[in-house]
C-alpha positions in Angstrom: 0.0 0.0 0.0 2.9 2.7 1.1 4.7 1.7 -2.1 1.4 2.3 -4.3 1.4 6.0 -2.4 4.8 6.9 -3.4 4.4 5.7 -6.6 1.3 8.2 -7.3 3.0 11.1 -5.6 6.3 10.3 -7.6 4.0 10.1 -10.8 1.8 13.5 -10.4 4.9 15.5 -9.1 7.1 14.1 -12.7 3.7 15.0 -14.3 3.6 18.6 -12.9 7.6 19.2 -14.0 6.5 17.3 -17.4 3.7 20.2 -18.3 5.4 22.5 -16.8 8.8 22.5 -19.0 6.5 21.9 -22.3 5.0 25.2 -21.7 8.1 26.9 -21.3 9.6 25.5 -24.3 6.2 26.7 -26.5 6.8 30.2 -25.8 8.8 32.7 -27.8 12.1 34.3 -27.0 12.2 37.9 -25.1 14.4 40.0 -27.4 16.8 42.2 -25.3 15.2 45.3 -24.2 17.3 48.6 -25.6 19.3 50.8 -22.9 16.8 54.0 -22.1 13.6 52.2 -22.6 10.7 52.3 -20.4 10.5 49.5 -18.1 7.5 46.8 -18.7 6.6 43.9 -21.3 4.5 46.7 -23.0 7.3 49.2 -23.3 9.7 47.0 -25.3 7.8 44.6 -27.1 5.3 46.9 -29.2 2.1 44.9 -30.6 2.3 41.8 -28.0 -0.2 41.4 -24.9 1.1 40.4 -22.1 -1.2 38.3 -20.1 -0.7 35.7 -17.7 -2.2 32.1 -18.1 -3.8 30.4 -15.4 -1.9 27.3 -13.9 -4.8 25.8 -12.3 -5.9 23.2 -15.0 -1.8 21.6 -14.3 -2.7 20.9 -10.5 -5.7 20.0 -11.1 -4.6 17.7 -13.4 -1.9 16.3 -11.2 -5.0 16.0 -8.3 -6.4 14.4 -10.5 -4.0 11.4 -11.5 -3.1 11.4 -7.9 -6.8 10.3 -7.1 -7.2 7.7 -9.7 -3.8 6.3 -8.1 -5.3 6.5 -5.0 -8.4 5.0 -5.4 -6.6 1.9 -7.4 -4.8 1.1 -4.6 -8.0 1.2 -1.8 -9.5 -1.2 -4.5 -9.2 -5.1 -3.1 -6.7 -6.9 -4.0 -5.8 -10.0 -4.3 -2.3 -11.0 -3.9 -1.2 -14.0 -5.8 2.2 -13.7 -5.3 2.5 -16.2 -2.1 0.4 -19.0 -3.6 2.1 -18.8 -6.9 5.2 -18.9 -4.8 3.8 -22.0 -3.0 2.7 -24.0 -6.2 6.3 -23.6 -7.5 7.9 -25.2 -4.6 5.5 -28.0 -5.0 6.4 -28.5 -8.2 10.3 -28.2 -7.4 9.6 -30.6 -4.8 7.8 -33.5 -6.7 10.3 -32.8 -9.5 13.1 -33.7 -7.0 11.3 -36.7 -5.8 11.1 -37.5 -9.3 14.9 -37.4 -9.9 15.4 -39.5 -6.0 13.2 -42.0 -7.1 15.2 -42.5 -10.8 18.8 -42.6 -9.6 18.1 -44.5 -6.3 19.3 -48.1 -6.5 17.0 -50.9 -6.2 16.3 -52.7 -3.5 18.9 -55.6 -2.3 17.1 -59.0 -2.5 16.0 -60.0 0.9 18.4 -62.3 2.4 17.5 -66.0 2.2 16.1 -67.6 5.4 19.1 -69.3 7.7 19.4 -73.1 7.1 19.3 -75.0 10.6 22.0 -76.6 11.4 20.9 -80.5 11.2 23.1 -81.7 13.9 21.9 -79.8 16.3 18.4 -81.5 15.9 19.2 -85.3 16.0 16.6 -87.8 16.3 17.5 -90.1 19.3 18.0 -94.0 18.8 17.6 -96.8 21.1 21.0 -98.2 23.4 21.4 -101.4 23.2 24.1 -103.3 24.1 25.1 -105.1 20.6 24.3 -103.7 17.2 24.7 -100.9 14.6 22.1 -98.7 15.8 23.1 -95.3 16.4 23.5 -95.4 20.3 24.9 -98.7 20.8 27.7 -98.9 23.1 30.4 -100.0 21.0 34.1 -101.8 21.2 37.3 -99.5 21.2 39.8 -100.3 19.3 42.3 -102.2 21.6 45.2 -100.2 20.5 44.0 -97.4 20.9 42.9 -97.5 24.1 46.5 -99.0 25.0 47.8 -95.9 23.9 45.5 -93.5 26.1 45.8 -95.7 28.8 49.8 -95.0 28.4 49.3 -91.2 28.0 47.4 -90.8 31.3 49.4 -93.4 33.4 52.4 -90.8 32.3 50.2 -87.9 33.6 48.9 -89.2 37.0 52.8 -90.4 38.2 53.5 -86.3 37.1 51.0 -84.7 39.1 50.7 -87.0 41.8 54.0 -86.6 42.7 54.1 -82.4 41.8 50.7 -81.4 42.0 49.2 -83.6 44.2 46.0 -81.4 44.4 45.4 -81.7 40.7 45.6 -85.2 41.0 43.3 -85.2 43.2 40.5 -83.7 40.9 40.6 -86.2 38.5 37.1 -88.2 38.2 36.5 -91.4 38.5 36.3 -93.9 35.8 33.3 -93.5 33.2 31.0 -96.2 31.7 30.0 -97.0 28.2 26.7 -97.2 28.4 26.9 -93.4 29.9 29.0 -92.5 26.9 26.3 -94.5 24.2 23.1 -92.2 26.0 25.5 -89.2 25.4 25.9 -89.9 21.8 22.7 -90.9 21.2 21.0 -87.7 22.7 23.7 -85.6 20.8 23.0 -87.7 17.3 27.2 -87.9 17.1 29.5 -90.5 17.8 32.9 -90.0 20.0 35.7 -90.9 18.4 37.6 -94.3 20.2 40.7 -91.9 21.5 38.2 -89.7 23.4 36.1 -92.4 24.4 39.0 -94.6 26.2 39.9 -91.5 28.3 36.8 -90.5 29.3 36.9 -94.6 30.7 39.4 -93.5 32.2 38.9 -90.5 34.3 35.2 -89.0 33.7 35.9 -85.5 33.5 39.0 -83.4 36.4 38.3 -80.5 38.0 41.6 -78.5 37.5 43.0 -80.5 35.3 42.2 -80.2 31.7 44.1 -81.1 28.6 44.6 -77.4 27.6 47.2 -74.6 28.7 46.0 -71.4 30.3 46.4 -68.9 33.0 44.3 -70.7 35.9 44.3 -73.8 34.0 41.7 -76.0 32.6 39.3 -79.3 33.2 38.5 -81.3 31.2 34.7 -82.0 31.1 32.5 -85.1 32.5 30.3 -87.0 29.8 27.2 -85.2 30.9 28.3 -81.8 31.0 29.6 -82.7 27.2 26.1 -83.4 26.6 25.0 -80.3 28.6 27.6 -78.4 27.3 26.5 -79.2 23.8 23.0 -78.6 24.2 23.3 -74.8 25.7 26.0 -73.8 22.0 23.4 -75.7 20.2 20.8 -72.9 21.8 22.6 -70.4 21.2 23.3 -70.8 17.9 21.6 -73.7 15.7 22.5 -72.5 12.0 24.5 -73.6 9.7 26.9 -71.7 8.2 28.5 -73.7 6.1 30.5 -76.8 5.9 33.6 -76.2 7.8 32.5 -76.5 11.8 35.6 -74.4 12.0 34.7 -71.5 10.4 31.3 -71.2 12.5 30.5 -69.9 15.5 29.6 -73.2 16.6 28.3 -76.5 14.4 26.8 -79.0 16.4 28.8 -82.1 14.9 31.4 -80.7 17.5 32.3 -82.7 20.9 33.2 -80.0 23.9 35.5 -81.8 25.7 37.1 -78.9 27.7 36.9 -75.4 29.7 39.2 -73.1 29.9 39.1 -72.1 33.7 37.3 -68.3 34.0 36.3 -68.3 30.1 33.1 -70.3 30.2 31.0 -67.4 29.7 33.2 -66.5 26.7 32.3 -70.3 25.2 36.3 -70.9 25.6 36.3 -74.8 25.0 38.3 -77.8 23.3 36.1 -79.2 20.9 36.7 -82.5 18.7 35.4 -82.9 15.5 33.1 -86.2 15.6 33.8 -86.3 11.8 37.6 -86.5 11.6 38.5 -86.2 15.3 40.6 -83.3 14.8 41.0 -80.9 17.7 40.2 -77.3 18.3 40.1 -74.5 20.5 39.8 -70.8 21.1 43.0 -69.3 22.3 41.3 -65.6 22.2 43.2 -64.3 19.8 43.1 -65.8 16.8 39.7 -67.5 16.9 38.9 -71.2 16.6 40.9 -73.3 14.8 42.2 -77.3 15.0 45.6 -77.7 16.5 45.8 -81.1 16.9 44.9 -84.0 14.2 43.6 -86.2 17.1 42.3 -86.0 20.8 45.1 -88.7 21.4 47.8 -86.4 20.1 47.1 -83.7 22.5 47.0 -86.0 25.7 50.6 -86.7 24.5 51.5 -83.3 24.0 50.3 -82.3 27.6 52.5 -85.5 28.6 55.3 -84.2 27.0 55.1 -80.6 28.5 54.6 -82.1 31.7 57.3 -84.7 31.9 60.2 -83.2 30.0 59.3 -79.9 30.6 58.8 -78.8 27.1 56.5 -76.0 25.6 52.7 -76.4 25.1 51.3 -74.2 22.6 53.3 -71.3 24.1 53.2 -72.5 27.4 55.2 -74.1 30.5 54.1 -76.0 33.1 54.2 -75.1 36.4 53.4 -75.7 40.3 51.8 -73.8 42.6 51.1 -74.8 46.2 50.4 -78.6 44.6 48.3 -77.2 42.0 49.4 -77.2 38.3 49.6 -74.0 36.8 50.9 -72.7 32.9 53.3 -69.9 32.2 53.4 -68.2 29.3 56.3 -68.6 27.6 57.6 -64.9 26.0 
């Protein structure tokens, strides 16, 4: 509204100066009045009238344009300016949308549903004592129980006469029909080596076939079966075919604790396939280290006898219990 005011003043007033300078540049020149004469229009310039002209038709004139520019700008009006203003951004908008929509990538595929892992859902089979139904107690091969047999005898004269409170922990003899229910309910079957030393000694509390700070024991046949059950819980997919490269595959024996890691799932584990043996060392993640549960009993035998390294680790005695030191 203000700018609509100045714009009529500033308009009449330029109209004013407008008629105002074409009048003066319609009338004639004044010659130069000669020295001596008479003073006046009349005296100089014979034969002319001089008469004034009235000025009031040019302000009323400019009154008059200044009204019409007053009145057009009481008129209503309507000022499109904001909703033209809107309807642009609008269309910027959906045009930007437009251009999103083009260049965004599709959508990934949704990832396939995870397979179960099939050994961690085993269908139970009768015990019996003869047969070759899965769950049957069956032989050990002779030999190979000889040879655990000689790998523990080496063990138990070490710690009984080092660390006779280790020796101490070590369980009592197992039984095969224990060990048959345990593979049965697991739907795997121990390899012989593991099974003749769990004949043996049924599990040790402190004593475990494993190097670490506060050592290790080695686990009874029903917390193997326990022990199996809560991984399998935790995680029953399968991953692949390598139990290795899981984070757990349920055709794997824990046979082992690592003393203060058991929240941490820090175990041995055997490989019921191949009998290979594995563990975590928290560092470098799981991985076999040994081709056979029998040929880490004779490692341990060998640290503890001749006093040799175990996986980066010494043996040692503390107060009659065994202890590991880390060898730098």
């Amino acid at each position: 509204m203000l700018k609509l005011v100045r714009l009529a003043l500033t308009a009449a007033i330029l109209a004013a100066v407008a008629v105002r300078l074409r009048r003066r540049a319609r009338m004639p020149a004044r010659p130069a009045a000669p020295r001596g004469a008479a003073q006046g229009p009349a005296a100089w310039w014979p034969g002319r009238p001089v008469r004034s002209r009235p000025v009031w038709p040019v302000w009323a004139a400019v009154a008059g344009v200044v009204a019409v520019v007053l009145v057009a700008a009481l008129l209503p009006y309507e000022d499109t300016s904001g909703a033209r203003l809107q309807a642009q951004r609008e269309r910027d908008s959906a045009l930007v949308a437009a251009a999103r929509r083009t260049a965004a990538p599709p959508s990934p595929a949704p990832e396939p549903a995870p397979t179960p892992d099939p050994y961690c859902s085993p269908a139970t089979g009768p015990v019996t004592v003869r047969g070759t139904v899965r769950g049957t107690v069956r032989p050990i091969d002779p030999e190979v129980r000889r040879a655990v047999n000689r790998q523990w005898r080496r063990i138990e004269r070490w710690l009984k006469a080092n660390a006779p409170r280790t020796y101490r922990g070590l369980g009592r003899p197992g039984r095969a029909r224990t060990i048959a229910i345990a593979e049965a309910q697991m739907g795997v079957h121990f390899p012989d080596d593991l099974r003749a030393s769990l004949l043996r000694h049924d599990g040790a509390a402190g004593f475990g076939f494993g190097a670490w700070f506060d050592g290790a024991s080695n686990l009874s046949i029903r917390e193997i079966r326990d022990t199996w059950r809560h991984e399998c819980r935790l995680d029953s997919t399968d991953r692949g075919d390598d139990p290795w490269g899981e984070v757990w595959s349920g055709r794997l024996i824990p046979v082992l604790v690592f003393a203060g890691m058991e929240e941490y799932s820090a175990y041995a584990l055997v490989d019921s396939a191949d009998g290979s043996v594995g563990w975590d060392d928290t560092i470098s993640g799981m991985g076999p280290r040994r081709p056979s549960f029998y040929a880490l009993m004779r490692a341990v035998a060998d640290a503890l006898e001749e006093g040799k390294v175990f996986d980066g680790w010494r043996p040692a005695v503390e107060r009659g219990v065994l202890r590991w030191e880390i060898v730098e």
